[in-house]
N, C-alpha and C positions, 0 to 999 in steps of 0.2 A: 428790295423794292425797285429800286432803278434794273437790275436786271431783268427783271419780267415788264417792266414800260418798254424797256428795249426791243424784247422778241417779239411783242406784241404789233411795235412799229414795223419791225422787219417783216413780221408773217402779213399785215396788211400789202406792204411793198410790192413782196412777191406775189399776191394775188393779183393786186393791179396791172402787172407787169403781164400778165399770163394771159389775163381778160384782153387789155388792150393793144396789143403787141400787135406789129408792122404787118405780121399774115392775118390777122384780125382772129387767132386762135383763141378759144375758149376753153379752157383745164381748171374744172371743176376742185376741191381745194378739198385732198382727202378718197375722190372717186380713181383716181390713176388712170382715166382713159382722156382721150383730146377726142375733140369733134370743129369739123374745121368745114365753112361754108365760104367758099370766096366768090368774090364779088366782082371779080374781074369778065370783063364779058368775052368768055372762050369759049370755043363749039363746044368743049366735052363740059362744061362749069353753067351755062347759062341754060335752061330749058326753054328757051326764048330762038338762042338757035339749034338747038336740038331736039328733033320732034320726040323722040324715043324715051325722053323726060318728059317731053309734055302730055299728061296724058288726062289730062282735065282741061277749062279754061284758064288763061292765062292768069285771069284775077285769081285763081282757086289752085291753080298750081305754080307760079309763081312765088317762091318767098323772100321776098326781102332781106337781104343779109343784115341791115341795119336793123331790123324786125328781130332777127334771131342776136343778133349782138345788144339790143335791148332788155329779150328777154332772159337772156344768161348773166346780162350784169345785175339784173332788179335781184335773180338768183344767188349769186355771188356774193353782191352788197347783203342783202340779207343775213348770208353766213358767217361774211365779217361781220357786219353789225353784228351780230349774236356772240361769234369769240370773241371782240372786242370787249362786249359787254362785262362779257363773261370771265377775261384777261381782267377788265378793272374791278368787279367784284373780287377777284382774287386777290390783287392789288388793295383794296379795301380791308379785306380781310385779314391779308400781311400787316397792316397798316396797325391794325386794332388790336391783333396779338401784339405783335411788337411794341405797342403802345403799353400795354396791358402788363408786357414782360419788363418794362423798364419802369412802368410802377411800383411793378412788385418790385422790380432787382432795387428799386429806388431807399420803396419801403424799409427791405429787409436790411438794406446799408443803413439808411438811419435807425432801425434800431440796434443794430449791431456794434451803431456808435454808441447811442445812448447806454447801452448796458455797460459800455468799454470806460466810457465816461462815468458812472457810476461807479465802476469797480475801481479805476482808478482815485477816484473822489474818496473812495472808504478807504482804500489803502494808504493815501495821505493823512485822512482824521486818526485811523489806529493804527498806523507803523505797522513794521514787520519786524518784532524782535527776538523771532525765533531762532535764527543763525546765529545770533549772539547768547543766548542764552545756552546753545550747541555747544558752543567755543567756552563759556562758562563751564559748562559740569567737565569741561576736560582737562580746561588748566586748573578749576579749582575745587577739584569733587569731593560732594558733602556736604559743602554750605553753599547756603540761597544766599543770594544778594539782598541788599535791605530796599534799594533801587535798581530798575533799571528804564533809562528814560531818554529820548531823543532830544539833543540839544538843541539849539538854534541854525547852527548848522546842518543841514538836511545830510539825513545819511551817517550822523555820528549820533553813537549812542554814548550815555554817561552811564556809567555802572558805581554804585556805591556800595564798599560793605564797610559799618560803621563811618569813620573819619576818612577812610579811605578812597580812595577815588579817581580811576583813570577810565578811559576812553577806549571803547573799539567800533567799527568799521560796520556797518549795515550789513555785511556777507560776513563777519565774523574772522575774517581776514587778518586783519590788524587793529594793534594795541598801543595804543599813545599815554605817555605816561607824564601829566606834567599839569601847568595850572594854564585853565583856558581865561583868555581876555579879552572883553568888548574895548576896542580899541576909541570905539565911539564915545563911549559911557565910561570908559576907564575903566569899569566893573570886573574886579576879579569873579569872574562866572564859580571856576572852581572851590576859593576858597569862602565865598557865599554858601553851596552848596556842604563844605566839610564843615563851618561854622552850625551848619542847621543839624548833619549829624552827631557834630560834638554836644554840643547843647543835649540833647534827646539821649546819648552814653553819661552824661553828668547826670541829667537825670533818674536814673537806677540806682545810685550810689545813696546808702541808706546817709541822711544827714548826720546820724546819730557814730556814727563810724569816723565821723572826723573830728580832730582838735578842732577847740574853735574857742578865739580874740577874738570879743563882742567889746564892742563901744558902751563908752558910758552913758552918753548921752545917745540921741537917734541917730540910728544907724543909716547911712546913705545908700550905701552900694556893699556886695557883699563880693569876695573874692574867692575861689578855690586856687590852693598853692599844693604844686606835688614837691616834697623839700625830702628832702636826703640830712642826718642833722652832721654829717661831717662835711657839707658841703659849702667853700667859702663863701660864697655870695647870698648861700641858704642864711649862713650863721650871721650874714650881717641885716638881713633883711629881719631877722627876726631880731636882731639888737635894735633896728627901730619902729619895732612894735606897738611902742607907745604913740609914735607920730601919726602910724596909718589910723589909729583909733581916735585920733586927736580930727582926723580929718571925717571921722564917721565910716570909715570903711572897716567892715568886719574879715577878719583871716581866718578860713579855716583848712586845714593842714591834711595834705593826703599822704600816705607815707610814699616814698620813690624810693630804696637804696639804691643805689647808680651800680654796686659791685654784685648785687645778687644774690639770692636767696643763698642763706648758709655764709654769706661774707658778716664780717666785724659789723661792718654799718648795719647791718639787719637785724643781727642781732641786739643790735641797741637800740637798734628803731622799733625790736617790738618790744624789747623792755620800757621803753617811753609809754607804749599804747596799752600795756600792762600794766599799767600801774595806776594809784586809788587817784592820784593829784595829775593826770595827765598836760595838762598846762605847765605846770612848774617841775615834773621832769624832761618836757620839751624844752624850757628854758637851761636847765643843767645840761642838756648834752648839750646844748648850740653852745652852750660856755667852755667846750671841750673837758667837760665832765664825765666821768664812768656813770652811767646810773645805774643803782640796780639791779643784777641780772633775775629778769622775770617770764614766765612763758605762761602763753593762755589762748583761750580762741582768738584770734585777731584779728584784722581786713586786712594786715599789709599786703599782702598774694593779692588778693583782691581788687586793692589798691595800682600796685604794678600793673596790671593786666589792664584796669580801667586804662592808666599812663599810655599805656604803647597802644589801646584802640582808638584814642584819642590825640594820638602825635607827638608826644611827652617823649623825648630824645636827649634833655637834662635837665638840670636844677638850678636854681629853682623855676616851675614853670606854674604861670596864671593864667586862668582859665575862669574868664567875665562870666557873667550873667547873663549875656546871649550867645554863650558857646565861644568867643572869642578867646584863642589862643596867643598868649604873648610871654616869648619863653626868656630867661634872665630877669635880674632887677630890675627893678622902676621905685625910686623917690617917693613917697608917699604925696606930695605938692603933684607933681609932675603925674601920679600914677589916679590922685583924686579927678585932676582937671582932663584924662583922657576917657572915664567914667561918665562924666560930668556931659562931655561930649557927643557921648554915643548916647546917653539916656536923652538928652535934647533931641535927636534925629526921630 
């Protein structure tokens, strides 16, 4: 725009320049010829002193150079006025496009944001856990994960299968292997999370597959113990079996042998689950008793495999009523009052 107010000023300039210039020359703007009448009073210029020009009366042949430099400017002004005009219509016109194009360019920016802004808005609400699940079928192909979920941490995904549970990296990159902690809230994130899939693995476990010390009177709280019966601190937890029942807490006994299917302890431990009085040949082996050698359908396998989806790493290991894993002994007094606790919360 300001380039065409410029040439517009300058084409004005040089017309005026042309019109009224020191020989009082007249150049037409566009025609390329000069016509020049001077005014100067010389024999050959004036027909006033040269008859040979005069060839009418003075009034009639005479003309005025100021007469003819009147009529060339009304001339002149005219043509500029007209390209002038015609210069700022153009100028108008630049004006209104230009106007027109940074509306649209305006426009087309703000929606270009809105939909940018949208799409970033939805990809915050549903994540993106496709590179991660990439990185799953390669280190772990064949099994689905039971979860996989964005933590609080922007960018880290939590992957669970069963009890188990670590971390990788929004690009699938990388794999963190350990328990996450709200430093704030003290909240162990992770074992919050293993606690919710323990729970949900106990729950499959047909009830009817395990030994089970029921209380005499009402029962309070009820425990699963994975026990091994040559295991020392198995064999004394169940020597005081009478106390936990004293307290109202119910035992019931998953089998764990510690050495493995086809070891000694296995096979006693399914000769215990074998047999018609299963209570009181779980009391004979924990007495370091031979029981009976017996074979039948069993859960011990079963049992095992529950163990290790669930974290079970030795014996004896307890496993609360909301998934809560606490591995070794605990006091019956000491083991009622931490029950006692968690059912208050």
């Amino acid at each position: 725009m300001k380039r065409i107010a410029v040439t517009a000023v300058a084409l004005f300039a040089s017309i005026s320049t042309s019109v009224f210039a020191g020989d009082n020359a007249v150049e037409v703007f566009g025609w390329g010829e000069r016509s020049a009448v001077s005014i100067a009073d010389s024999k050959e210029g004036n027909p006033a002193s040269n008859p040979a020009l005069n060839t009418g009366s003075p009034e009639e042949s005479i003309v005025p150079a100021d007469g003819l430099k009147d009529e060339s400017s009304v001339s002149v002004t005219e043509s500029t006025e007209g390209i002038i005009a015609e210069t700022v219509e153009t100028v108008e016109t630049v004006e209104t496009v230009e106007t027109a194009e940074t509306a649209e360019t305006a426009e087309t920016a703000e929606t270009a944001e809105t939909a940018e802004t949208a799409e970033t808005a939805e990809t915050a609400e549903t994540g993106n856990d496709s590179a991660v699940k990439n990185t799953l079928k390669k280190i772990i192909p064949g099994q689905t994960p039971d979860i996989i979920e964005e933590t609080p941490y922007k960018g880290l995904y939590e992957v669970v299968y069963g009890s188990d549970i670590f971390y990788l990296s929004e690009d699938g990159r990388y794999l963190i292997q350990g328990d996450m902690v709200d430093l704030t809230t003290q909240e162990n994130l992770t074992e919050g999370r293993r606690t919710k899939g323990r729970l949900q693995l106990m729950t499959s476990a047909d009830p009817a597959s395990k030994i089970r010390f029921i209380p005499e009177g009402k029962t309070e709280h009820v425990v699963d113990v994975f026990t091994d019966v040559d295991c020392f601190y198995c064999q004394k937890l169940h020597h005081e079996m009478a106390d936990y029942l004293r307290e109202g807490i119910e035992i019931r006994y998953l089998a764990f042998p510690r050495a493995g299917v086809g070891s000694h302890s296995y096979e006693k431990i399914v000769s215990v689950w074998c047999a018609d009085d299963q209570p009181g040949e779980m009391t004979l082996a924990k007495n370091k008793q031979q029981p009976e050698k017996r074979e039948c359908d069993n859960p011990v396998v079963e049992h095992m495999e529950l163990g290790r989806q669930v974290g079970v790493s030795g014996t004896p290991a307890l496993v609360f009523e909301d998934g809560t894993l606490m591995p070794g002994y605990i006091p019956a007094v000491q083991l009622k009052k931490m029950l006692d606790e968690k059912m208050s919360k």
